[in-house]
C-alpha positions in Angstrom: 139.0 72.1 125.8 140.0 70.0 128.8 139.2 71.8 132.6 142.4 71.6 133.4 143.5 73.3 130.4 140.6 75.9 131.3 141.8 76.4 134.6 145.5 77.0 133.7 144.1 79.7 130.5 142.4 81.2 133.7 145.2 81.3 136.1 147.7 83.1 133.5 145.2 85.3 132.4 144.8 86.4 136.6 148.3 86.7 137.1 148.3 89.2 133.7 146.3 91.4 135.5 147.6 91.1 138.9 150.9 91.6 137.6 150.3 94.6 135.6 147.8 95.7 137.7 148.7 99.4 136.4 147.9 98.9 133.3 144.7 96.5 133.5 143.2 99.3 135.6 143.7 101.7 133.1 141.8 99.7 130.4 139.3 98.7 132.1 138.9 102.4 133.2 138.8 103.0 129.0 136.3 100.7 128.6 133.8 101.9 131.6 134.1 105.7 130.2 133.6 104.2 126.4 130.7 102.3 127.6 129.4 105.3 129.6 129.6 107.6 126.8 127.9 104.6 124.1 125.3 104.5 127.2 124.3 107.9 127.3 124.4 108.3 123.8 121.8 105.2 123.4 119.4 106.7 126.6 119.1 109.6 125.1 118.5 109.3 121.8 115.9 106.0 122.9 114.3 109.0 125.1 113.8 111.3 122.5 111.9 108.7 120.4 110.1 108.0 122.9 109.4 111.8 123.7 108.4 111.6 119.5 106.1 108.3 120.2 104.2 110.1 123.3 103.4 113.4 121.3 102.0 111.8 118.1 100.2 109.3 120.4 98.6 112.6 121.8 97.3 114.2 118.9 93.8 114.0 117.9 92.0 114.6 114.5 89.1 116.5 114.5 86.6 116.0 111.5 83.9 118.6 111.0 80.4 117.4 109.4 78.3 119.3 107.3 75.6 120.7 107.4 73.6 117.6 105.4 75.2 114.9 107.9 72.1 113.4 109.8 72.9 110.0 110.7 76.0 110.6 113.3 75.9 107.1 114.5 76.5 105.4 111.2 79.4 108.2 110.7 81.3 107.2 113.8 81.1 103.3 112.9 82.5 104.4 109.6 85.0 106.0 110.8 85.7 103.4 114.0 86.4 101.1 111.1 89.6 102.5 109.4 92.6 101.3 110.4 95.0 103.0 113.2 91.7 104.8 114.7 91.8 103.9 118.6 88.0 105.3 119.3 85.7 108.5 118.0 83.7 110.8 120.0 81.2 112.9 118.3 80.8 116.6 119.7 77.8 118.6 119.0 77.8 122.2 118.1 75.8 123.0 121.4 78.8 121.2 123.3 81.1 122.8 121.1 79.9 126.4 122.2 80.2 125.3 125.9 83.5 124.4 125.6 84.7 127.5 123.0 82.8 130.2 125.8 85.0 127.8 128.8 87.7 128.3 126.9 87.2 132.3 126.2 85.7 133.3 129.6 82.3 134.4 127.9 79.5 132.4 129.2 77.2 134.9 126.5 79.2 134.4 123.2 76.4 132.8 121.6 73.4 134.5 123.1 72.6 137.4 120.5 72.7 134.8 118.0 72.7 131.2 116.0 75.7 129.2 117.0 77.5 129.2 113.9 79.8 126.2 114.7 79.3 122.7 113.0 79.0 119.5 114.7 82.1 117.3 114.8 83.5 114.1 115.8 87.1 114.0 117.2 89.5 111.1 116.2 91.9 109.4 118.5 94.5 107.7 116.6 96.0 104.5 118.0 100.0 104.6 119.5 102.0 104.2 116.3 99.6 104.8 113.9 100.1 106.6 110.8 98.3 110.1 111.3 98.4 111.3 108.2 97.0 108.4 106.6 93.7 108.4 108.7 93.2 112.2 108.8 92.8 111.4 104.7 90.8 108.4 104.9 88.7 110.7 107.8 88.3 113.2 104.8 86.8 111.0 102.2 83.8 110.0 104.6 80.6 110.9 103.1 79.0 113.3 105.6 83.0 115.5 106.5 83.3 118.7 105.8 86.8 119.5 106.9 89.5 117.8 108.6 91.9 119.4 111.4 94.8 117.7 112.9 98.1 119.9 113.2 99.6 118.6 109.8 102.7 120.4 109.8 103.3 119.4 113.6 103.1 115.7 112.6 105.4 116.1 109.5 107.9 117.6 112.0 107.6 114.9 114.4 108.1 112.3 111.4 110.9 114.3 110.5 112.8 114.0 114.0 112.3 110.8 114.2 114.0 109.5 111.0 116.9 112.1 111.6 117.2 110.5 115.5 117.4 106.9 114.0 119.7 108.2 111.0 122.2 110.5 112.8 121.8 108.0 116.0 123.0 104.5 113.6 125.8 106.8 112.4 127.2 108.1 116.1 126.5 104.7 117.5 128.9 103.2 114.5 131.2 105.9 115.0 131.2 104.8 119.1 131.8 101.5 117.7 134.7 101.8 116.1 136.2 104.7 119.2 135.6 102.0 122.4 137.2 99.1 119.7 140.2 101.8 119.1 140.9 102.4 122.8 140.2 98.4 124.3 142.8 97.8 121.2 145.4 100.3 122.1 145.2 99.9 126.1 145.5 96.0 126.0 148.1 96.4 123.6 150.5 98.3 126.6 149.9 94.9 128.5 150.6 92.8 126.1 153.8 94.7 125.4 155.1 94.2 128.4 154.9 90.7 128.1 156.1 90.4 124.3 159.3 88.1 125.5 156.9 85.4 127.0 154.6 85.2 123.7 158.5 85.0 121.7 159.8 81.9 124.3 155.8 80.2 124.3 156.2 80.6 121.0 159.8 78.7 120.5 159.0 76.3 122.5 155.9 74.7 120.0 153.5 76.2 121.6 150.2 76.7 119.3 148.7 80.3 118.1 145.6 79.5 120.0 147.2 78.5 123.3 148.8 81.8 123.5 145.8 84.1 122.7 143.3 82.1 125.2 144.9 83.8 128.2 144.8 87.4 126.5 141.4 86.6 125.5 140.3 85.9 128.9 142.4 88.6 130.4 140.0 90.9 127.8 137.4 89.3 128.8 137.7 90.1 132.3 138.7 93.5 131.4 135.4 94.2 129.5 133.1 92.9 132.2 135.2 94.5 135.0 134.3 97.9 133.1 131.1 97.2 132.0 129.6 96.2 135.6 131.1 99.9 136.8 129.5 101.5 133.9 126.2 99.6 134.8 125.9 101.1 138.1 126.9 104.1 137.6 124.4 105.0 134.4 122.0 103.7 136.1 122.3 104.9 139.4 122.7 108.5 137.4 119.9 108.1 135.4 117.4 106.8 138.1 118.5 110.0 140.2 118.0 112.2 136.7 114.5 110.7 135.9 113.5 111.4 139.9 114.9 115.1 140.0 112.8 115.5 136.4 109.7 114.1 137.7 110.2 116.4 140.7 110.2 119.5 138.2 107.4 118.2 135.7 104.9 116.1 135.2 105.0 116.3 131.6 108.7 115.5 130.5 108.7 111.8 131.8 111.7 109.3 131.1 111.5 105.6 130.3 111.7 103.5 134.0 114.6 102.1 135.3 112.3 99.2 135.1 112.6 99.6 131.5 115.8 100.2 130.8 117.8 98.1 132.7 117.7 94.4 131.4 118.7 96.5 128.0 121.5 98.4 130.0 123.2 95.1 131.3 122.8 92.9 128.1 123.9 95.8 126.2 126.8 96.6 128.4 128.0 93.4 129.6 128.0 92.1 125.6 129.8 95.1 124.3 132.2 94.6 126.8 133.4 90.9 126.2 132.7 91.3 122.7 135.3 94.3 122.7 137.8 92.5 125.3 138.0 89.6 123.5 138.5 91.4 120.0 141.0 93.9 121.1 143.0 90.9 122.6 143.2 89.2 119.5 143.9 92.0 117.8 146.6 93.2 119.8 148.4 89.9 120.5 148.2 89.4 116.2 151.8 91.0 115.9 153.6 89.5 118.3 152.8 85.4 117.0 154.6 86.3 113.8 158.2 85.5 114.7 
């Protein structure tokens, strides 16, 4: 394409907006509250697995030893070695009763008697790892007794999680298809309004493709007019969110803007062109078949 040709593609596709002004407004207000609402929809369900990742990535497994075990040392390289395990700790029953009396506010639980509890050796799974997995390769070590680790709590977790990526592919395809609905439908009350310029372009030779560059363009424009206002304000909204959470705990924690926001603009900014460009086509298609 010649720069001149560019240039002229460019300069009708200004003048569209400038002179329906009304109307380019208006879509590229549709696009900016579909790419909002597809933004929102995408934090939070990305927050929520990562609300999923933090919990598991908390939980620990504890392994009681029997009676029999002697050689604790050899125990925790054993159980160093499977896979997913981040590092052991091995807690003896005297330390055990310390912390068990801290815990109940009786420094004299155990005087009147042997402590009764085993020795044990707590697990810290690595971030990702499969619990599960190493609480049952835990269990078949020579020397464990018994193996806690909140099993059902884990299952639940696993359970969110694939219903967060399942319902969240399914709402992010219905989004989809809503934001391509409305860029289709708003561009299409521009492009009405100019119906009896595509009809004389038309009669006069002009090709298919030199009619829809200046619509694509003017889409174009459209989309990264409303995707640079949806930028700021989700992620002006969200830091001020994630700063008014922090303020009221320290446990619920969001992703960083940091984080977020190279995916926020490359998300944005491609959705919109992507969507400008396709509901020009798309909406200019009726009127080159004359």
């Amino acid at each position: 394409m010649k720069l001149r040709t560019f240039r002229y593609f460019f300069r009708e596709a200004w003048r569209g907006l400038v002179r329906n002004r009304l109307m380019s407004l208006t879509a590229m207000g549709t696009i900016t509250i579909a790419l909002m609402l597809f933004g929102v929809f995408c934090l939070f369900t990305t927050n929520l697995q990562y609300f999923s990742n933090l919990a598991l990535g908390r939980i620990e497994i504890r392994a009681f030893l029997s009676e029999s075990a002697r050689n604790y040392e050899l125990l925790k390289a054993e159980i160093q070695a499977i896979p997913g395990v981040q590092r052991v700790k091995f807690i003896s029953k005297e330390e055990g009763a310390r912390w068990l009396e801290k815990a109940l506010g009786n420094k004299g639980l155990f005087l009147g008697g042997e402590n009764p509890l085993p020795n044990s050796i707590n697990v810290y799974p690595a971030r990702g790892a499969n619990v599960e997995n190493i609480a049952r390769q835990v269990q078949r070590v020579a020397g464990v007794d018994e193996v806690v680790y909140g099993r059902e709590f884990v299952r639940l977790l696993h359970i969110i999680v694939r219903l967060i990526w399942v319902i969240g592919f399914g709402l992010l395809f219905l989004v989809m298809l809503a934001v391509l609905y409305i860029v289709v439908n708003t561009i299409q009350m521009t492009i009405y309004a100019r119906r009896k310029e595509i009809e004389i372009m038309k009669l006069v030779g002009a090709t298919d493709w030199f009619i829809r560059w200046p619509f694509m363009l003017e889409g174009i424009m459209l989309g990264l007019g409303g995707a640079l206002i949806a930028v700021i304000i989700v992620l002006e909204a969200y830091a001020f969110l994630n700063n008014r959470l922090g303020q009221v705990s320290t446990v619920l924690s969001l992703l960083t803007r940091a984080e977020i926001t190279p995916y926020v603009i490359g998300g944005f900014f491609g959705i919109g062109i992507f969507f400008g460009a396709l509901g020009s086509l798309l909406s200019v298609k009726r009127y080159l078949s004359i």
